[in-house]
C-alpha positions as CSV (number, residue, x, y, z in Angstrom):
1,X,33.9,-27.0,-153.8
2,X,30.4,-26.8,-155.7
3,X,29.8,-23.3,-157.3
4,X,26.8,-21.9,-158.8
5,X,26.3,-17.9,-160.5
6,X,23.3,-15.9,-160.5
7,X,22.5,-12.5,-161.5
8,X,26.2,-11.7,-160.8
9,X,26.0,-13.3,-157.0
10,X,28.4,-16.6,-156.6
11,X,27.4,-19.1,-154.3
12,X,29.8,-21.9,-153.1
13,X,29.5,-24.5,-150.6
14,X,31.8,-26.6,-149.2
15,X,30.6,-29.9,-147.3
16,X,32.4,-31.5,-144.7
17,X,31.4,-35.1,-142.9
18,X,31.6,-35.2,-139.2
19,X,31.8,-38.5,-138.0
20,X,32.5,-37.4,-134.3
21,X,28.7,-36.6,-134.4
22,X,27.5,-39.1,-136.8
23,X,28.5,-42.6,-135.0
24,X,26.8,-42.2,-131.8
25,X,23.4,-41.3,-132.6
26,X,23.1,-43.7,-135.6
27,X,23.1,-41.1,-138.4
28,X,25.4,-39.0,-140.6
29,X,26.1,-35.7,-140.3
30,X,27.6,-33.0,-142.1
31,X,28.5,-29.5,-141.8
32,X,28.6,-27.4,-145.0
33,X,29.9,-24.1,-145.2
34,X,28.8,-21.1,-147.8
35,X,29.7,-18.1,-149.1
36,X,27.4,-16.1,-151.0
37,X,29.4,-13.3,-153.1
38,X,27.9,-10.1,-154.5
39,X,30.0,-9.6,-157.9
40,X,27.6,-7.2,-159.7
41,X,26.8,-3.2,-159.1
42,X,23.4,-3.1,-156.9
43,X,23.2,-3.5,-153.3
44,X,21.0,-7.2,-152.8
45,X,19.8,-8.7,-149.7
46,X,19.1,-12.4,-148.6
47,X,15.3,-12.5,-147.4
48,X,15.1,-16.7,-147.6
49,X,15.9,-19.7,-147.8
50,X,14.6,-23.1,-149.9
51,X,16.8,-26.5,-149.0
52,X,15.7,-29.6,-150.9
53,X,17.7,-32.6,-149.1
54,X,17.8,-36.0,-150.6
55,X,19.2,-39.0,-149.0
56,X,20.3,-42.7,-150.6
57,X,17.2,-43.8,-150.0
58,X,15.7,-41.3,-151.8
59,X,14.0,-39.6,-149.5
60,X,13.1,-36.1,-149.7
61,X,12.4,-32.5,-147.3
62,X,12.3,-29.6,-147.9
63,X,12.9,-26.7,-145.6
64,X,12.1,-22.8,-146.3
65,X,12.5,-20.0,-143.7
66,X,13.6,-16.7,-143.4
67,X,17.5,-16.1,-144.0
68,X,20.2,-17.9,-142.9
69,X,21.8,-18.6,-139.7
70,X,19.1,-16.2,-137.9
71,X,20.5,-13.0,-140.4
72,X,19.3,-11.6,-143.8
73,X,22.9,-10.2,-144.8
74,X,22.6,-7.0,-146.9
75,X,25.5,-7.6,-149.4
76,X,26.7,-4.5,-151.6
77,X,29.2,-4.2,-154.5
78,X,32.3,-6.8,-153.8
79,X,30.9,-8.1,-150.3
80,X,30.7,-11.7,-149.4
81,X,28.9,-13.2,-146.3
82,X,30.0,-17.0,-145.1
83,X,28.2,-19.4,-142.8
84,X,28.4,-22.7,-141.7
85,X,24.7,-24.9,-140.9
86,X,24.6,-28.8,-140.8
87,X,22.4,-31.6,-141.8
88,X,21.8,-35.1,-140.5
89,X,20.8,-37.5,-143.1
90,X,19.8,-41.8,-142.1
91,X,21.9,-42.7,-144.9
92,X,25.4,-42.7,-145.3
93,X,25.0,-40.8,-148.6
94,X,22.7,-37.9,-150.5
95,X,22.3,-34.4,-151.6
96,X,21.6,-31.1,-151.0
97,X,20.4,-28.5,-153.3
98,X,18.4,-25.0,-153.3
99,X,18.2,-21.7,-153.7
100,X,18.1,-18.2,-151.9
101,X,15.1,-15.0,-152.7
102,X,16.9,-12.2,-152.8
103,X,15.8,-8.5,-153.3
104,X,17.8,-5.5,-154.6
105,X,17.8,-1.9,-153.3
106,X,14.8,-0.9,-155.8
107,X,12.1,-3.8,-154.0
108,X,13.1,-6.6,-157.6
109,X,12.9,-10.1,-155.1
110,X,14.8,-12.6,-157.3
111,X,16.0,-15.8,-156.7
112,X,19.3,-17.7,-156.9
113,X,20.7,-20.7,-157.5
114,X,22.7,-23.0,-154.4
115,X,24.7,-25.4,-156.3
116,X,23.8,-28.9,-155.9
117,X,26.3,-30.7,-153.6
118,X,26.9,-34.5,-152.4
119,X,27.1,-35.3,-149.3
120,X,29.4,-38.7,-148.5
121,X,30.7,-40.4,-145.7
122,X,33.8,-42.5,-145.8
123,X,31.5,-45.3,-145.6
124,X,29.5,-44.7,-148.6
125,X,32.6,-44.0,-150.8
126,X,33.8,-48.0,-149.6
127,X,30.7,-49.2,-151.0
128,X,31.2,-47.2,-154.6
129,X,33.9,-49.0,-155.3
């Protein structure tokens, strides 16, 4: 698990490869789940997203856009909010990392960190070694 703290919100992310969906159309994919944790005293919301994904091959996008999964949670004191997205990469390799803007009850937007996590297949932990 990949962890990252900001302004008293934790953010961790768990990847997972799915080769049932990466074999047959001749890329790799993973799911990657996260929970975002509110561990400070003010009421914060998630307004967006920023993803900057990397594969082997050192190719880069970047993807920005409102929220996440179609929501802007509201997370008060204590609360956590979890969802699970995916990404296809051509390699069998690469990396995710990014961060969320986030406001708080008084109209402060603020951003915070999304840890950076690998992503790898079986296939490219074979050639690692």
């Amino acid at each position: 698990m990949y962890r990252a703290v900001t302004r008293d919100i934790e953010v961790t992310v768990e990847p997972n490869f799915m080769p049932d969906r990466s074999v047959a159309q001749r890329e790799y994919f993973w799911s990657y789940t996260i929970v975002i944790t509110n561990t400070g005293r003010e009421t914060v919301q998630l307004r967006t997203r920023h993803w900057i994904i990397t594969d082997a091959s050192g190719r880069q996008q970047e993807v920005r856009g409102e929220g996440v999964v179609g929501e802007q949670p509201v997370l008060g004191p204590g609360e956590r909010f979890k969802y699970t997205s995916g990404v296809p990469l051509a390699t069998a390799s690469g990396f995710m990392t990014g961060r969320y803007q986030m406001v708080n009850e008084s109209g402060e937007r603020f951003e915070i960190d999304i840890p950076t996590f690998s992503l790898d297949s079986p296939e490219a932990r074979r050639t690692l070694n």
